[in-house]
Structure formats: structure tokens, C-alpha cells
C-alpha positions as CSV (number, residue, x, y, z in Angstrom):
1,X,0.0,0.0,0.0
2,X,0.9,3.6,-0.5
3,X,2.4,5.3,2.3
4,X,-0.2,8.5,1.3
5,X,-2.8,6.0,1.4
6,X,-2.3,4.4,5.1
7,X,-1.8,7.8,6.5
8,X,-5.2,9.1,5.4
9,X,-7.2,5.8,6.7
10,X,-5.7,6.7,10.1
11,X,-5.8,10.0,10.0
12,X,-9.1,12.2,11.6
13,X,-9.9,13.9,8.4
14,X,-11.3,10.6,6.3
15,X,-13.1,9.1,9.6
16,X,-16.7,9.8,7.2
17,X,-14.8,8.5,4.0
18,X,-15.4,5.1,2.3
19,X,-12.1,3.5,0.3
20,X,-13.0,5.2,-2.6
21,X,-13.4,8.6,-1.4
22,X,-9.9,8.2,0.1
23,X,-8.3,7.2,-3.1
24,X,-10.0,10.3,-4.2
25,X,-8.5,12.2,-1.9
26,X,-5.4,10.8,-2.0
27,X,-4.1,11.6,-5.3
28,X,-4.3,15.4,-4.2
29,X,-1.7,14.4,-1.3
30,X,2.3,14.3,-1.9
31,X,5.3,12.8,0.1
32,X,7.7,15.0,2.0
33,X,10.7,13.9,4.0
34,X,13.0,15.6,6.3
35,X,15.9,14.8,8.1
36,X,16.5,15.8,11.7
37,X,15.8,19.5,12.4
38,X,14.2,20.7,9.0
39,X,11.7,23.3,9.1
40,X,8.4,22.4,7.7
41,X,6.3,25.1,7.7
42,X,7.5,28.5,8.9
43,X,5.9,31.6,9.3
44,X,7.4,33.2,6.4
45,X,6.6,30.3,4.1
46,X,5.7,30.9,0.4
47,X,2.8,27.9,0.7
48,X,1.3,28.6,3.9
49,X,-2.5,26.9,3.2
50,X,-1.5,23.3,2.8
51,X,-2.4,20.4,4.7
52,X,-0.1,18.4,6.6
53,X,-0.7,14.7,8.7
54,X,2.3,13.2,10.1
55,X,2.8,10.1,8.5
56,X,6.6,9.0,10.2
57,X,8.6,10.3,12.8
58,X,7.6,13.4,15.5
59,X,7.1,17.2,14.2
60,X,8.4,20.1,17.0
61,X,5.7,22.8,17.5
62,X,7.7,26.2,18.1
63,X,6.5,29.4,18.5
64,X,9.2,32.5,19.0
65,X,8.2,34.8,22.3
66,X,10.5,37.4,23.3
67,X,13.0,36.9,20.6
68,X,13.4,33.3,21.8
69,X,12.0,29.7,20.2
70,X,10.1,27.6,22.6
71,X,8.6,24.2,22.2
72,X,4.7,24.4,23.1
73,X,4.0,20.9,21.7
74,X,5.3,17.4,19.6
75,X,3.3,16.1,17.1
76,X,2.8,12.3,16.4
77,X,2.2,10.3,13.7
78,X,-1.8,10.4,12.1
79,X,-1.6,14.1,14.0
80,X,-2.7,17.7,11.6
81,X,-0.9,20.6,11.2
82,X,-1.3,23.5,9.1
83,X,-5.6,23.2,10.1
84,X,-6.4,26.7,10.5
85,X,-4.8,28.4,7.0
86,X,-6.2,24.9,5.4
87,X,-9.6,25.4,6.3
88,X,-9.3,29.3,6.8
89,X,-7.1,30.9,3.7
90,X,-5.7,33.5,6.5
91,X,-1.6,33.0,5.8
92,X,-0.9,35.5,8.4
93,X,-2.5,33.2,10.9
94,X,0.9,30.9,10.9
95,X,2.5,31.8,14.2
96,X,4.3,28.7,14.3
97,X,7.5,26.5,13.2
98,X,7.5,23.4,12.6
99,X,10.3,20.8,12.9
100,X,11.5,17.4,12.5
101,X,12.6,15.8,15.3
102,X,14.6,12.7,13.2
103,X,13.9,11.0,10.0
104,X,10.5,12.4,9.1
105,X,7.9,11.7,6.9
106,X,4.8,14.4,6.3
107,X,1.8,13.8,3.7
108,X,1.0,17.2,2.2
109,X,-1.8,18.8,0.7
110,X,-2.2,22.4,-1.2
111,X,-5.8,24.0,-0.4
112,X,-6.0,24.9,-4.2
113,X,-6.0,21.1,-5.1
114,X,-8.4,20.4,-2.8
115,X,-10.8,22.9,-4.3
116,X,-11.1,21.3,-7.3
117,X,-13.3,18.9,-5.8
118,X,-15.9,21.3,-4.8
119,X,-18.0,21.0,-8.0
120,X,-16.9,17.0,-8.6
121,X,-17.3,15.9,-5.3
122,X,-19.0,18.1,-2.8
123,X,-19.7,15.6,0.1
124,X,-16.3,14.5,0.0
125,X,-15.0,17.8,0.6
126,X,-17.8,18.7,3.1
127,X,-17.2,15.3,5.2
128,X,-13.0,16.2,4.8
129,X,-13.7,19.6,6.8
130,X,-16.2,18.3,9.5
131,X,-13.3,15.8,10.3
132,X,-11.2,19.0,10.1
133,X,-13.0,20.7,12.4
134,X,-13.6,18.0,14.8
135,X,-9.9,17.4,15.0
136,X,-9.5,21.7,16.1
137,X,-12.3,21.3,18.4
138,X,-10.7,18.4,20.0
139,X,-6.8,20.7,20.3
140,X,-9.3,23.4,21.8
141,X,-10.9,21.5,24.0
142,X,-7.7,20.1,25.2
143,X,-6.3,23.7,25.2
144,X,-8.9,24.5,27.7
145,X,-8.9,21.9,30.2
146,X,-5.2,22.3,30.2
147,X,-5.7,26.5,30.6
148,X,-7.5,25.4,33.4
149,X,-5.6,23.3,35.1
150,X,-3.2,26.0,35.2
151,X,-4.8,28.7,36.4
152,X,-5.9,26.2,39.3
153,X,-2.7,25.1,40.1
154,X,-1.5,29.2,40.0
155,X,-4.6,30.6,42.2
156,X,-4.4,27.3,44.1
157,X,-8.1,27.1,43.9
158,X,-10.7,24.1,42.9
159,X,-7.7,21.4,41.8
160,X,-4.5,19.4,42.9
161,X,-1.5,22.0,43.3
């Protein structure tokens, strides 16, 4: 089997997609590997809206604060990036880099591609965002249970500190 293939079966964004769908789907999606310590996706990047699932190896989350890069999160094989300009078109959004961490393998998609199923497959496309947005909602909800946590644990109020 293609590698593009078993990634999108795993991944969160075909959950509502039969086998044919995914093939589909899949011949929008390209292979990119990286060696330890590429960047994937920058801020600056000239291709900021595609769509990215971890196929191999562990992507670095980094976002620059105060002149400095820190690590905020490590993404995992079947895991998104690159949601919010995907679904969104808003380059400026991208506040974060990405990096390998090792041999890494990323499926990729451009937005534009994906649009040219709009008129030849519509309910593709529409089931391909909900699973989109279910996979954001879930990062948000996480977001938030962790937010709170912290404030908890700062306040010393209402949780284990």
C-alpha cells in the first residue's frame, strides 16, 4: 500500500470517508521527507494553506516569544498541522514553526488542489472539513482543560497543586 494511502485511513480527516473517497482524496496528497531538524512550515513560508498529517517520525511545534524559540507541543504520527490556514485561507495566521525531530515523513496537501473537488465531489470535501474541524475542536478542548488546570494550580483554587 501507498504510504499517502495508510496515513489518510488513520488519519481524523477521512473518519466519514469510504475507500473510494480516500483514493480520491489521495491523489491530491504528496510525500515530504526531512531529516532531523528541518523546518516544515514557517511563518514566512511561500505555501502557507496546505495540509499536513504526520505520516513518520515526531514534528516540534515552536513558537518565538520574546526573541526566543520555545517548544509548546510534539506532534505524532496520524496528527494535523497547518488546520487553520487549510480550512481558513488566513496565511498570516501561521505563528508557528515546525520541525522534525529525526527522519520524518509528512503527507501534504495544497488547499488549491483540494478545491477542485468542490463541483466533482461536494460531500467528499464537506465530510473532509467536518473531520477538520472536529480534529481543532478536540486541540481546543484540550487547550482548555489544560488552561484550566493552570490557572488552578496558580490561584491554588478548585484542583491538585
Amino acid at each position: 500500500m501507498s504510504l499517502v494511502i495508510d496515513t489518510l485511513r488513520t488519519s481524523p480527516v477521512t473518519e466519514e470517508l469510504n475507500e473510494a473517497e480516500i483514493e480520491i482524496l489521495s491523489a491530491l496528497f504528496e510525500v515530504r521527507e526531512y531529516n532531523d531538524g528541518d523546518i516544515i512550515v514557517q511563518p514566512q513560508d511561500s505555501h502557507p494553506d496546505n495540509l499536513y498529517i504526520l505520516a513518520s517520525g515526531e514534528i516540534e511545534v515552536k513558537i518565538e516569544s520574546g526573541g526566543e524559540e520555545s517548544a509548546v507541543h510534539v506532534l505524532k504520527p496520524g496528527d494535523l498541522a497547518g488546520m487553520i490556514t487549510f480550512a481558513g485561507g488566513a496565511a498570516t495566521q501561521i505563528s508557528a514553526t515546525l520541525y522534525s525531530v529525526g527522519p520524518t515523513k509528512v503527507v501534504s496537501m495544497e488547499r488549491v488542489r483540494f478545491e477542485t473537488l468542490i463541483n466533482s465531489h461536494p460531500t467528499l470535501v464537506y465530510r473532509v472539513m467536518r473531520g477538520i474541524i472536529r480534529n481543532m475542536h478536540g486541540i481546543v478542548r484540550r487547550v482548555n482543560i489544560e488552561s484550566a488546570e493552570l490557572t488552578n494550580y496558580i490561584y491554588k483554587t478548585g484542583g491538585r497543586y
